[in-house]
Phi, psi and omega in degrees: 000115161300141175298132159254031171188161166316324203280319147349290195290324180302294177323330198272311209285302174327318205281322196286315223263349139313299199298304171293345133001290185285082171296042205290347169264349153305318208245326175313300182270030161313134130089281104021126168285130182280138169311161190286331183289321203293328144311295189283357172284315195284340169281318154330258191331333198268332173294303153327316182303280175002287215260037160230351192206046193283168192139168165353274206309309172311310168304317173304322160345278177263029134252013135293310174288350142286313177303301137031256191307301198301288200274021179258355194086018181260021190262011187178059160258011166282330189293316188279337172285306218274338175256016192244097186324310206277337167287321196266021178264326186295136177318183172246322174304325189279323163314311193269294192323300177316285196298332180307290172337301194289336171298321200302310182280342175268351178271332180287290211293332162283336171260005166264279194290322179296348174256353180228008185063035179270103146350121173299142161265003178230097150339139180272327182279036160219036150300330196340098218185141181229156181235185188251119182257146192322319180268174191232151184268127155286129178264168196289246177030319193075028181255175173257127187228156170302161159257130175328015210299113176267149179263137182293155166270309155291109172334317182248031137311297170216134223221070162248018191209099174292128188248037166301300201300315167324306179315316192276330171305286191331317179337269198296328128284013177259158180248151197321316183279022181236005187260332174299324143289323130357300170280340152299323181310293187335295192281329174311295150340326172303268188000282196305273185339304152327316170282344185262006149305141143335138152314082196132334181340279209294343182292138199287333196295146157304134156272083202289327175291304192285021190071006202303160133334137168282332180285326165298319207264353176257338173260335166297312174309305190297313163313296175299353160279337153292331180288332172286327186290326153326331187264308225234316178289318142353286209289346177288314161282358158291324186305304201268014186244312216300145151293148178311342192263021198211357180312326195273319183317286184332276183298014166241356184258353162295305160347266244300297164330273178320278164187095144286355168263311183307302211289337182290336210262331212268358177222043168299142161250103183292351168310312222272345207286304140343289217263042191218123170302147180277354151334298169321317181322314172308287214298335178270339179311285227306297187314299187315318139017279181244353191260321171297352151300283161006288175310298167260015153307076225274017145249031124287056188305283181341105198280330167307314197271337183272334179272359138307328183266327156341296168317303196286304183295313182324314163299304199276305181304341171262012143278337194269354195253334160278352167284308159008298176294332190249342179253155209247293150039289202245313176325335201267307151231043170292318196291339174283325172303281166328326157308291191308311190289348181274318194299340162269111189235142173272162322356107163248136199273165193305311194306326177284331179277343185277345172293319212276297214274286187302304171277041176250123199246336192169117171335308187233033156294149180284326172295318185275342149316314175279340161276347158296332190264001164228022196317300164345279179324308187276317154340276198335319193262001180288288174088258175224026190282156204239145193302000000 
């Protein structure tokens, strides 16, 4: 249902902006356990908040409504079911409900810290939690009920749960030689995870023989862009760990990575962009970047490749200009991008791009915002000196 006048749209924005405003979920669940609606009003607003208002407040946001989620128990709600009467009153359809919340709030907290260069506050190994896959299990009853997948504490049991983002903390406090296993742990984990996909997974076109979806085909895509984006922060900290004899090996699978996320971007349906966090908008930034390193990289000659990479940016800024139109967000950073690529100018020899690399700390750290809009100045003094 669509607004019908301006006054309509003035009116709802006014409303939101009371609600956010507003501590109103403090002070309701003081003293009190908080309701599943009351959670999920509160997972609305801190998600709105994010990606329309990003920034200090918003991130404080949800990480109030995790600590929340902690002491209300939903880090153990098998535990709370087998000692808790009122708990062990709920349905399993009420449960699952219960555990959606609790995914919801550990998907804001990884991705408001990870974008801002924070420690998560929810451990993946106390996510422990399941989720429901599509087909369904016949039971001794003969009745059809969904099936269960609980997500693991070890990696390398089942490998939804990636220690990239660990990696990229680790980056800046660890010293080089202890980060070198660790980021090999990483990639055998891609690797594993990749192979153990179906056949065809990664390919971007909807798959029209198997009957896919527009709607499938499209919750596919987004998966496979986390996972590339997992690939590019990888190979961006491989950029900052290679020996002198291996810099060009490194900076070229950062290419390879950007891009196969343009070819993935190049088969967006902007229809789609409602029913998709505008989160994702990180991921055509990052790529936009490195591909605009690249670009102006001088182990990047070729004029065919430079008008590939041309391309490639082109595609991703017209995905970050179609979130744009409904989010503050992306908007925020087609416009950071554009700062940077104007204020950087080429040739830059590889030392420089290593300048460049070693201070990306998070899309949206404040160090690293501000070193995009001064990038230039520190370039100047770098030259060809070697790290």
């Amino acid at each position: 249902m669509g607004l019908n006048s301006l006054a309509d749209e003035e009116n709802l924005d006014a409303h939101i902006d009371r609600l956010l405003s507003s501590s109103l979920l403090e002070d309701d669940i003081i003293g009190t356990t908080p309701s599943l609606d009351q959670f999920r009003k509160a997972c609305l607003l801190a998600f709105y908040d994010f990606h329309q208002f990003p920034g200090h407040q918003s991130w404080m946001r949800i990480g109030q409504i995790t600590r929340m989620a902690y002491r209300t128990g939903l880090d153990r709600l098998e535990s709370l079911r087998a000692l808790y009467p009122d708990w062990a009153s709920l349905s399993n359809d009420e449960i699952q409900e219960w555990r959606s919340v609790w995914w919801c709030i550990y998907r804001l907290d990884s991705y408001s810290n990870l974008s801002s260069g924070t420690p998560n506050l929810i451990d993946h190994q106390f996510v422990n939690t399941s989720l429901i896959l599509d087909h369904f299990d016949q039971s001794s009853s003969g009745e059809a009920s969904p099936q269960e997948v609980y997500l693991p504490s070890d990696y390398a049991d089942l490998w939804k749960l990636l220690p990239t983002a660990a990696a990229v903390r680790m980056h800046f406090s660890r010293p080089k030689e202890d980060m070198t296993e660790l980021l090999s742990d990483v990639q055998r984990q891609l690797s594993t995870l990749s192979l153990s996909l179906p056949p065809g997974w990664f390919n971007p076109a909807r798959n029209a023989f198997a009957d896919e979806s527009h709607d499938d085909h499209h919750a596919r895509l987004v998966t496979v862009l986390h996972f590339m984006m997992a690939r590019l922060l990888l190979a961006i900290l491989c950029c900052g760990q290679a020996n002198r004899e291996e810099p060009l090996l490194t900076w070229q699978q950062v290419l390879e990575v950007c891009q196969d996320i343009a070819s993935v971007m190049e088969q967006w349906n902007s229809l789609f962009c409602m029913k998709v966090d505008p989160a994702i908008s990180f991921i055509p930034f990052t790529a936009l970047i490195f591909l605009d390193l690249h670009k102006k990289s001088t182990a990047v000659a070729q004029p065919i490749l430079q008008s590939k990479i041309q391309h490639n940016q082109t595609i991703l800024r017209l995905h970050l200009q179609q979130f744009a139109r409904m989010w503050t967000l992306p908007r925020l950073l087609n416009l950071s991008f554009a700062s940077f690529s104007e204020s950087v100018s080429g040739p830059l020899s590889y030392h420089q791009v290593w300048v460049i690399i070693s201070r990306f700390e998070a899309p949206l750290h404040p160090r690293w915002l501000h070193f995009l809009s001064t990038a230039q100045a520190h370039l100047d003094l770098v030259h060809d000196t070697p790290h």
